[in-house]
C-alpha positions as CSV (number, residue, x, y, z in Angstrom):
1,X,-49.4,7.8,-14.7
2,X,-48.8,4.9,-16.9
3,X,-47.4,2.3,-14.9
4,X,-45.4,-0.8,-16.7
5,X,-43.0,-3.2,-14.4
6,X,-39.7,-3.6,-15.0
7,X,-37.7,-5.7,-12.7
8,X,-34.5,-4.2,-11.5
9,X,-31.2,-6.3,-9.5
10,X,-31.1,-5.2,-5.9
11,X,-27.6,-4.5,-6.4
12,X,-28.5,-2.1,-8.6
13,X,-32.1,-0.8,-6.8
14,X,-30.0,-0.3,-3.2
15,X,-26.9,1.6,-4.5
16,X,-28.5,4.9,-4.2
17,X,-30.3,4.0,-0.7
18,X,-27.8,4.9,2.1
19,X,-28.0,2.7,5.5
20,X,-29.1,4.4,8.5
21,X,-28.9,4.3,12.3
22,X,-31.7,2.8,14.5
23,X,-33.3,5.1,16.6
24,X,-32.4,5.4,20.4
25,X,-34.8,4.8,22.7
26,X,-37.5,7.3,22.6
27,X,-36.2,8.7,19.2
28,X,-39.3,8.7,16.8
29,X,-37.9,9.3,13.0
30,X,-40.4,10.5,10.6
31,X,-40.2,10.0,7.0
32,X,-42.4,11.5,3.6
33,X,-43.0,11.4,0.5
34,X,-44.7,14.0,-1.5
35,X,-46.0,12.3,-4.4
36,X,-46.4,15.5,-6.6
37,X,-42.4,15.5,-6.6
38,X,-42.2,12.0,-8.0
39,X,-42.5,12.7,-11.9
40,X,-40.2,10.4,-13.6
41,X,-41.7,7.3,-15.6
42,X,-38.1,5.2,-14.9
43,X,-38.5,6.0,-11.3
44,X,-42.4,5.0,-10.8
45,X,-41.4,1.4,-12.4
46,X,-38.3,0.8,-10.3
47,X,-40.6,1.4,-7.7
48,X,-43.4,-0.8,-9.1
49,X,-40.4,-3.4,-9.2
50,X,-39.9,-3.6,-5.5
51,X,-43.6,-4.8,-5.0
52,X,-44.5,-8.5,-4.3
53,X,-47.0,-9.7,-6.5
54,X,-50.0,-9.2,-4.5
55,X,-49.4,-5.9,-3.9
56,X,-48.3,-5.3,-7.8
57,X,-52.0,-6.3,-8.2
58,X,-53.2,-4.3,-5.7
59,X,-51.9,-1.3,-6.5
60,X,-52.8,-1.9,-10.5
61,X,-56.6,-3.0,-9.6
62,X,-56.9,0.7,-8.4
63,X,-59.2,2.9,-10.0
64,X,-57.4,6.4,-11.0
65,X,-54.0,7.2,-11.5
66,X,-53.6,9.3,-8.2
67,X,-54.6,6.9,-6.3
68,X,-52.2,4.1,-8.2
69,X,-49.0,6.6,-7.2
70,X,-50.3,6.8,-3.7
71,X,-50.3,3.5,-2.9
72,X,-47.3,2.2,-4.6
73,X,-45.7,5.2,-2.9
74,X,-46.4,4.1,0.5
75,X,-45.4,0.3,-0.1
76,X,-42.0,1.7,-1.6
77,X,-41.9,4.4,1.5
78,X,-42.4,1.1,4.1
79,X,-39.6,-1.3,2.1
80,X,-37.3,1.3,1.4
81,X,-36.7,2.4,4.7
82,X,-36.9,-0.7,6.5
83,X,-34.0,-2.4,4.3
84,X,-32.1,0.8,4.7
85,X,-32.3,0.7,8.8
86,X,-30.9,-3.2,8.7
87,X,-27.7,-1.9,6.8
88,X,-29.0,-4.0,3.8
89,X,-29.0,-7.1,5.1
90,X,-32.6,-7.5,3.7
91,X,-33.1,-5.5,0.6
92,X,-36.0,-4.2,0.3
93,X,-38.2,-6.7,-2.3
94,X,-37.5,-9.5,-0.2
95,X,-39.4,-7.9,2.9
96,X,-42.1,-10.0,4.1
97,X,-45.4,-8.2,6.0
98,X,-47.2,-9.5,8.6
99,X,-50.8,-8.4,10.2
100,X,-52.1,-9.0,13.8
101,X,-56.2,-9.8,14.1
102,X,-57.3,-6.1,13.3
103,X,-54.9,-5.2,10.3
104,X,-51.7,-3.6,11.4
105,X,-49.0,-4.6,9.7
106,X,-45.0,-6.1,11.1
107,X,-42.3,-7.3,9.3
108,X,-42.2,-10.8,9.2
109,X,-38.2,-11.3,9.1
110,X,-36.6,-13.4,8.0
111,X,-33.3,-14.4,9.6
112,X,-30.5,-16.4,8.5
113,X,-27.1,-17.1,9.0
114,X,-27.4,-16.2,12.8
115,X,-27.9,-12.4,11.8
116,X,-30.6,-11.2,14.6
117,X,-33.4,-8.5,13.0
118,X,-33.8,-5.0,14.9
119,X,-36.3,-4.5,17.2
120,X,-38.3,-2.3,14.7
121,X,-41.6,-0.9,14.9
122,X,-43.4,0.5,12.0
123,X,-46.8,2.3,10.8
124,X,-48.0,4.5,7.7
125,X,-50.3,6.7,6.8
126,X,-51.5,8.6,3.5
127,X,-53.2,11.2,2.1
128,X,-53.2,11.9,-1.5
129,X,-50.6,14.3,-1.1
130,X,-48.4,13.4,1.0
131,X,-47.1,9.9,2.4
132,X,-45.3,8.9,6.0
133,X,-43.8,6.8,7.9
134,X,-43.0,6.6,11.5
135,X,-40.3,4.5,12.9
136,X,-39.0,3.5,16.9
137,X,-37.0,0.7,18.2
138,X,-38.7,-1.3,21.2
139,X,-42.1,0.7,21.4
140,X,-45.0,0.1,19.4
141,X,-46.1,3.4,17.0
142,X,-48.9,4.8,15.8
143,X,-48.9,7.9,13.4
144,X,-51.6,9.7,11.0
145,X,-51.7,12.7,9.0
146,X,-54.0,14.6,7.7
147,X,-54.3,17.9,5.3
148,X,-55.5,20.9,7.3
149,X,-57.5,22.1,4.5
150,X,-59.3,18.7,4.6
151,X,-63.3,19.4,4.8
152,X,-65.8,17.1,6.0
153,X,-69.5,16.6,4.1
154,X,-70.9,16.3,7.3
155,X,-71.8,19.3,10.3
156,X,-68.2,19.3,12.5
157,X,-70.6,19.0,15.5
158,X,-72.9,16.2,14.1
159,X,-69.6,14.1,12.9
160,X,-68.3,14.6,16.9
161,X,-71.5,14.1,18.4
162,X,-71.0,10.1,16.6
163,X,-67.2,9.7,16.9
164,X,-66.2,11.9,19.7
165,X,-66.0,11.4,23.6
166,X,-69.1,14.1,25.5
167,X,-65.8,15.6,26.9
168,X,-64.2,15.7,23.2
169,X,-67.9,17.3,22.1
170,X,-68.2,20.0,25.0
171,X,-64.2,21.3,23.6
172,X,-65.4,21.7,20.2
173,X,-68.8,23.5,21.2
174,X,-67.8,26.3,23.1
175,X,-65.7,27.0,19.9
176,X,-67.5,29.8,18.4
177,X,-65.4,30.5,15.2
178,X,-65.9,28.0,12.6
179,X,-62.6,27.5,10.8
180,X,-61.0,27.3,14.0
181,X,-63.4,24.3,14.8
182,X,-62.8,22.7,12.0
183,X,-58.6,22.9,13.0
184,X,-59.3,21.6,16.3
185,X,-61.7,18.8,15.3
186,X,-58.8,17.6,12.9
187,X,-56.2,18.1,15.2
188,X,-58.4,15.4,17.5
189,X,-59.0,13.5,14.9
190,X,-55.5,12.4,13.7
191,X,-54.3,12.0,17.6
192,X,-57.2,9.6,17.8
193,X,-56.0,8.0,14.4
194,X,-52.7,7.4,16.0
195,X,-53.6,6.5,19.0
196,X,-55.6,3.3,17.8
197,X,-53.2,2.5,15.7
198,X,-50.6,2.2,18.2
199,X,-53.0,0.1,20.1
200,X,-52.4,-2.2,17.2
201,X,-55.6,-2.5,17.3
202,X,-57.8,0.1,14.5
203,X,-61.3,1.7,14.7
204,X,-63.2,-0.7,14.8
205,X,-62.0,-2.8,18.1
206,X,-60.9,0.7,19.5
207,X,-64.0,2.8,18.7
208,X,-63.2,6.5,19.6
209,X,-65.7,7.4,21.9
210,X,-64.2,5.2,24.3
211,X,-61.0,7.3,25.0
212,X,-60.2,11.1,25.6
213,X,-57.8,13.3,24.0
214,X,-56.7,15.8,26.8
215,X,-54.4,19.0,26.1
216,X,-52.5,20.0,29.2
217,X,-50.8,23.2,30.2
218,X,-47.6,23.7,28.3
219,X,-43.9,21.8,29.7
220,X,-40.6,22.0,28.5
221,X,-38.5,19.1,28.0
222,X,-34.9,18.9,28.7
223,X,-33.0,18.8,24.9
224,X,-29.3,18.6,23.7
225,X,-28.3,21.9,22.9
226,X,-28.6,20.4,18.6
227,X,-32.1,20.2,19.5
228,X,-35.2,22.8,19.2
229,X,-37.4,22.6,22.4
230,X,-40.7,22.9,21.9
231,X,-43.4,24.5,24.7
232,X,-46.5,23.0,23.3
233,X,-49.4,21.8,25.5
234,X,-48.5,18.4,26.7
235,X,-51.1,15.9,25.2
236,X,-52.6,12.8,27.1
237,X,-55.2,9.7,26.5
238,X,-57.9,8.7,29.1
239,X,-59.3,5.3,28.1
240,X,-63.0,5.1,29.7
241,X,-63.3,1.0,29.4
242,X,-60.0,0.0,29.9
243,X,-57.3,1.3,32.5
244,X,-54.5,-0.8,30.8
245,X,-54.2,1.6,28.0
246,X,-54.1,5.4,30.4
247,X,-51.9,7.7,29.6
248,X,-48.9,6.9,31.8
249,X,-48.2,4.0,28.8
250,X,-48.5,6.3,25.7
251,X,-46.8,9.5,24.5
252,X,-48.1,11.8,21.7
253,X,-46.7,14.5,19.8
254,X,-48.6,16.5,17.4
255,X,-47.3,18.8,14.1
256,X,-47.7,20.7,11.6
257,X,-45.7,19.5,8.2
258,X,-45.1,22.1,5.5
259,X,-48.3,24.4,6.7
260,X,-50.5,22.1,4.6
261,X,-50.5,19.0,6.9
262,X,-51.3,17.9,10.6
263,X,-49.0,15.2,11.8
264,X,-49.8,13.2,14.7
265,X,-47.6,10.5,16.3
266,X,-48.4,8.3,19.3
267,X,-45.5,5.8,20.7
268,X,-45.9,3.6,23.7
269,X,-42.6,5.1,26.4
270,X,-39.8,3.3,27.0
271,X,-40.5,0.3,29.5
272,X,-36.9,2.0,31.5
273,X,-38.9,5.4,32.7
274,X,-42.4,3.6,33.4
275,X,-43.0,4.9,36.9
276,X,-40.2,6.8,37.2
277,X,-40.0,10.3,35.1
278,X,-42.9,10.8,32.7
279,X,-40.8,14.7,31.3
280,X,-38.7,12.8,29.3
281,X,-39.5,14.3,25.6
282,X,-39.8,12.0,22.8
283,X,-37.2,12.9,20.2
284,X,-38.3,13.5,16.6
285,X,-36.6,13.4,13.1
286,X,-38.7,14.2,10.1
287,X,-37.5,14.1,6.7
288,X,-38.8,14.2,3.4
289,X,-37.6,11.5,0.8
290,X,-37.7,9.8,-2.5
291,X,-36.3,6.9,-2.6
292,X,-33.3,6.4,-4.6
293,X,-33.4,9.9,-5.4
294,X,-32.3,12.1,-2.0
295,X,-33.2,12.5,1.5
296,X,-33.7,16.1,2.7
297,X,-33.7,17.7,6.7
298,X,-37.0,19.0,6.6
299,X,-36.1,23.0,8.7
300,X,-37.9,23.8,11.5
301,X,-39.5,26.5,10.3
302,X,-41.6,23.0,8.3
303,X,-42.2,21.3,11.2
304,X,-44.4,22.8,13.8
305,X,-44.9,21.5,17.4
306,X,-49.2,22.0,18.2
307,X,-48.4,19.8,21.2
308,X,-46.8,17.0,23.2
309,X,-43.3,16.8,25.0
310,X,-41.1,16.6,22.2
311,X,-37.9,17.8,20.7
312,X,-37.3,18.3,17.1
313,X,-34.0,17.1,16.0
314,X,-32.0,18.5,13.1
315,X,-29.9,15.8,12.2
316,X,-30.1,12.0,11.6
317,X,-27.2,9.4,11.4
């Protein structure tokens, strides 16, 4: 991929970028790009337009043309959609970013003319083929995704024995079959992923043997009748070292994208149903994008519940 910049107007850049409705509460909206369907030379430098400098640099100081796309993919993904859910009031180069002490990142508005910035929450995650991003209004998120075919270069039952939780371990032992070990050590794996990251906190100050991921018999959630109702198992967190961060705080929904991905997303619940009815679903959107080119409802038949109380919706505003 050769990439050149070429600075484009935002009057220009935002025409083909339609505005969208903030989430409700509880409503998770799930965007990605597949970079294999971004092809056009024009396209990949309008992109690489959008980019501060720093992250121009960034994303050129990378070694190997894959990972180039990838991470100017995901910078576009994050500024793109962001500009698109404040009606344009910000366009989408002019986004600032923001980072707490361990490395996730906020938008760092900033407001003029009275004009009061959403109550967005944000977070990304990548592979190298496919890109996403997870939005909410008033609750912190945490997603991850990872490809199911993904394999690791180390025993599955060596890696857990260093990463995982004894309870974690003793799940994935009794699993005789090794492909299907592999699934459910993945499946763990990108909970856990989004689980720290909703923390806000990252690996390193939320190592992963210090929590649980539970699956529990399945529920249904209540749904509008436009929605599909899923019956997966419901999923919960036990934190061993801090009580704060149990599972009456944190939601989690886990899917499959496409048949070729493992999507997991983790938001904290709405402060309006703490202690009162934990069945509330969250309420999902997923659609796949390119930016300035279309948005596309992903079917259900592309998006698979594995678990979590969650309703897939089939339409966003």
């Amino acid at each position: 991929m050769n990439i050149h910049c070429l600075q484009r107007a935002f009057s220009s850049a935002s025409s083909s970028l339609v505005p969208l409705q903030l989430p409700s509460p509880m409503d998770t909206h799930f965007w990605y790009v597949l970079p294999e369907e971004v092809k056009s030379a024009s396209l990949v430098n309008e992109y690489l337009g959008l980019l501060s400098p720093c992250e121009r640099d960034n994303v050129l100081s990378m070694r190997g043309d894959q990972l180039k796309k990838s991470a100017l993919l995901a910078r576009v993904l994050v500024r793109t959609t962001i500009a698109r859910y404040t009606n344009f009031q910000v366009d989408p180069k002019s986004l600032k970013f923001t980072k707490n002490r361990y490395g996730k990142p906020g938008v760092d508005w900033q407001t003029e003319d009275g004009w009061l910035p959403p109550s967005l929450h944000f977070n990304i995650s990548h592979t190298s083929s496919l890109i996403a991003c997870g939005v909410t209004v008033d609750s912190p998120i945490g997603i991850d995704v990872e490809e199911k075919s993904r394999r690791l270069n180390n025993h599955i039952l060596a890696f857990a024995r260093r990463y995982f939780s004894s309870c974690e371990l003793e799940h994935l032992t009794v699993i005789s079959d090794p492909e299907i070990q592999r699934q459910e050590f993945m499946k763990l794996w990108t909970l856990k992923e989004a689980y720290v990251k909703a923390l806000g906190r990252g690996f390193s100050a939320a190592p992963f043997k210090t929590f649980t991921i539970r699956f529990k018999a399945p529920t249904r959630g209540n749904c509008l009748s436009t929605d599909k109702a899923t019956e997966a198992s419901e999923i919960i967190v036990e934190s061993f070292g801090d009580p704060k961060n149990l599972t009456s705080n944190w939601q989690f929904a886990l899917v499959e994208l496409a048949g070729s991905h493992y999507a997991a997303i983790c938001i904290e619940r709405a402060k309006t149903i703490e202690g009162g009815n934990f069945s509330v679903p969250m309420k999902l959107t997923v659609r796949r994008t390119i930016p300035f080119v279309e948005d596309e409802s992903v079917s259900e038949n592309s998006v698979v519940a594995i678990g979590g109380q969650l309703c897939i919706n089939d339409h966003i505003h």
